[in-house]
DRENKOL-831039 format. One line per 8 residues: number of its first residue (from 0); their letters; for each residue x, y, z of N, C-alpha, C. Coordinates in nm, 2 decimals. Layout:
<pts>
NUM = a = X,Y,Z,X,Y,Z,X,Y,Z ~ ...
</pts>
This chain:
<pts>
0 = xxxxxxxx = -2.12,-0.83,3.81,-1.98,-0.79,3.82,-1.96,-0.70,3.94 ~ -1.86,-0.76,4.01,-1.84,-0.62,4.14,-1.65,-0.55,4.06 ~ -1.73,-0.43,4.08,-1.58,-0.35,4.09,-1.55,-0.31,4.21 ~ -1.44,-0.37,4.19,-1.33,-0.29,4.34,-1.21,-0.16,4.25 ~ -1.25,-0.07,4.32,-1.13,0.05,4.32,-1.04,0.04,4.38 ~ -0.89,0.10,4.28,-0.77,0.08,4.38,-0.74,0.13,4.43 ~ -0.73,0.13,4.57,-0.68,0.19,4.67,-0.53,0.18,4.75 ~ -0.47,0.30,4.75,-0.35,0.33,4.84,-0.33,0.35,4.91
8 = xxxxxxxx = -0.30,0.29,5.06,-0.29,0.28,5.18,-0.13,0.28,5.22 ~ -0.09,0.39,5.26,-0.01,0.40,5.33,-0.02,0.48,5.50 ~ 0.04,0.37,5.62,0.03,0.43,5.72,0.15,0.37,5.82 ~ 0.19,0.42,5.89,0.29,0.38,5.98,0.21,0.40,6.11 ~ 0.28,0.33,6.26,0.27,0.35,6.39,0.36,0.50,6.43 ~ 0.31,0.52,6.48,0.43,0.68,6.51,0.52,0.64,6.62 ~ 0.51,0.53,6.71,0.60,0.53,6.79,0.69,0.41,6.76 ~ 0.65,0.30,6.70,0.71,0.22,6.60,0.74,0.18,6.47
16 = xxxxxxxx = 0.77,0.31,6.37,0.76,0.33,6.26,0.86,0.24,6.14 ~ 0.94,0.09,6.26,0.98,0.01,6.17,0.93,-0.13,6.19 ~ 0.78,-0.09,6.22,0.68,-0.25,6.25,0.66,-0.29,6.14 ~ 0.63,-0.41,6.10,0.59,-0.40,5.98,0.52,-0.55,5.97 ~ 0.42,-0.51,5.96,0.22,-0.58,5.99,0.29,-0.77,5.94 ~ 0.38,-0.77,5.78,0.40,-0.87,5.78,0.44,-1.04,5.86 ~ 0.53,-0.94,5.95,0.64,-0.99,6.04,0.52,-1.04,6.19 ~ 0.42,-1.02,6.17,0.29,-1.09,6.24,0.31,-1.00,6.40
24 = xxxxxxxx = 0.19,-1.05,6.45,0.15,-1.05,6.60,0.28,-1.02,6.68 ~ 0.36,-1.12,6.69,0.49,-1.17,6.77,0.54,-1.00,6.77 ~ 0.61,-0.94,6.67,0.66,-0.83,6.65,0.64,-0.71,6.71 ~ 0.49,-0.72,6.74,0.39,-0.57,6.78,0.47,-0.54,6.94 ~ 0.59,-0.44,6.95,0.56,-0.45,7.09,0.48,-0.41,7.25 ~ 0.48,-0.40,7.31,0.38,-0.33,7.40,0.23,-0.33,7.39 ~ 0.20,-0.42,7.33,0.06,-0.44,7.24,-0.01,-0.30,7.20 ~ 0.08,-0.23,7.18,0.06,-0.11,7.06,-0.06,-0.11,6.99
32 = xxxxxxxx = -0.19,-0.04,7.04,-0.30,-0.05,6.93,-0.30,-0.04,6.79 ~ -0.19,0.09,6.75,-0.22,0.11,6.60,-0.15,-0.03,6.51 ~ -0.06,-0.07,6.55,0.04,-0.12,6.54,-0.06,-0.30,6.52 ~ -0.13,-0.28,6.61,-0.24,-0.38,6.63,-0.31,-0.39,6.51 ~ -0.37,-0.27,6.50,-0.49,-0.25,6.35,-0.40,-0.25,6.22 ~ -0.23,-0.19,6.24,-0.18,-0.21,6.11,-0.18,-0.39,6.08 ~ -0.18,-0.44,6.17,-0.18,-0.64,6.14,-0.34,-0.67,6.07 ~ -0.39,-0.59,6.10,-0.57,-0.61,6.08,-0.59,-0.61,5.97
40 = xxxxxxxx = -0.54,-0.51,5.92,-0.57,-0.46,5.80,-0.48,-0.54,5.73 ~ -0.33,-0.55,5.74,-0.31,-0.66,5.67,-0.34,-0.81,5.66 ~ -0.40,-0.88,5.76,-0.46,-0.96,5.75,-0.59,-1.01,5.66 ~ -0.69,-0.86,5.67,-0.77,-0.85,5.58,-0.77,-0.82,5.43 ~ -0.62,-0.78,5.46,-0.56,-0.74,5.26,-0.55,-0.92,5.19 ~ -0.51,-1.01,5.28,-0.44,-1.08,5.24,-0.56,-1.20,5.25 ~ -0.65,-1.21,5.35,-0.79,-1.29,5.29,-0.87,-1.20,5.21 ~ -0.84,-1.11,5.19,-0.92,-1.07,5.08,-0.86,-1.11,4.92
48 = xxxxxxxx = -0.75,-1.07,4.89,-0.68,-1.12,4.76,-0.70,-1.24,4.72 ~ -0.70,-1.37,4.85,-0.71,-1.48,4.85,-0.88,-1.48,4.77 ~ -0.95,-1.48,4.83,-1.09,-1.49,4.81,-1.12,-1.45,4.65 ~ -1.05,-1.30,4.62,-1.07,-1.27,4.48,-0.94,-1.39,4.36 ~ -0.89,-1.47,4.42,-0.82,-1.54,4.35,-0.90,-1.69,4.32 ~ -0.94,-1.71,4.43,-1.06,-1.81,4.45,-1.14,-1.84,4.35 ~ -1.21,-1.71,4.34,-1.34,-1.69,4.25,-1.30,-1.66,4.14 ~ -1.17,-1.60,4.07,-1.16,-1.59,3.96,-1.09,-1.70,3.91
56 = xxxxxxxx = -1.05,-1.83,3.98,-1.00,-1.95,3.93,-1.14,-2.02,3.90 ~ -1.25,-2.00,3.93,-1.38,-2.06,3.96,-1.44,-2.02,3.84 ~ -1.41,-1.91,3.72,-1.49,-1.89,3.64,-1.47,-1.99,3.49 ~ -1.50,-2.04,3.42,-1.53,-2.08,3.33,-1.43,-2.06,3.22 ~ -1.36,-1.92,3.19,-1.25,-1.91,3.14,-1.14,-1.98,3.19 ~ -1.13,-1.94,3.32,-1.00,-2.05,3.44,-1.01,-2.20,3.40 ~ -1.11,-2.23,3.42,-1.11,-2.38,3.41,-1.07,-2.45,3.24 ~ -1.07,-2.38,3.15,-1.04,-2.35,3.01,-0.91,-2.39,3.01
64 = xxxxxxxx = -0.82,-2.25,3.06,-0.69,-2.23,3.08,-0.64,-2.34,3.12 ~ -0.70,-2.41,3.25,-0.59,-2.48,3.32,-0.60,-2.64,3.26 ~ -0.68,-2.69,3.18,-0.73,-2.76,3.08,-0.61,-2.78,2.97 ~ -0.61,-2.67,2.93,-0.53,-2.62,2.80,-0.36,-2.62,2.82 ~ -0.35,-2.58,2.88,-0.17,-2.52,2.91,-0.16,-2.52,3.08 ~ -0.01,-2.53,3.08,0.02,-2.53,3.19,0.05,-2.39,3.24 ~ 0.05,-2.35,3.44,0.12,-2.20,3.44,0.23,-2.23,3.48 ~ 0.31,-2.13,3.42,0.47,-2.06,3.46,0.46,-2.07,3.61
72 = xxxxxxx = 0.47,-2.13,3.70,0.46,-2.11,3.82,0.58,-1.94,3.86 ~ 0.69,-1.88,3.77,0.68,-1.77,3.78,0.63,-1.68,3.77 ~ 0.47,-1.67,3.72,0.40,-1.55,3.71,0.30,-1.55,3.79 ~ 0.31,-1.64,3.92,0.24,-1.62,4.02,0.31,-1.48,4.11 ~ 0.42,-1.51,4.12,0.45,-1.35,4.21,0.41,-1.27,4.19 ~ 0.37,-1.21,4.03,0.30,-1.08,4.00,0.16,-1.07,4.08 ~ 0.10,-1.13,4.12,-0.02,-1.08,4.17,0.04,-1.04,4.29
</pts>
């Protein structure tokens, strides 16, 4: 079993403090380093979630579930 701890990450650019990592590459202007690494890290937030959703659709309970019943396709936004 790996445990992951939850972590709270909050950080802004100081000279463009309404960038926002979502809004991708295109957005960053001046090729701003921090602004750069705030995309990074979101990037990395967001294959990583992926990956842990992967593998917990992969376990033996999941495959149970999806067998059994269908999902609310609304309770995907909660993750």
């Amino acid at each position: 079993m790996l445990k992951i701890g939850s972590i709270r990450f909050q950080a802004r650019c100081n000279r463009h403090p309404m960038y926002n990592p979502e809004d991708g590459r295109g957005a960053i202007r001046g090729g701003c380093p921090k602004c750069e690494l705030l995309h990074e890290i979101h990037l990395a937030h967001v294959k990583l979630v992926d990956l842990m959703r992967k593998t917990k659709n992969d376990t033996p309970k999941a495959a149970a579930a999806k067998a059994g019943a269908s999902v609310d396709p609304r309770q995907t936004a909660l993750f």
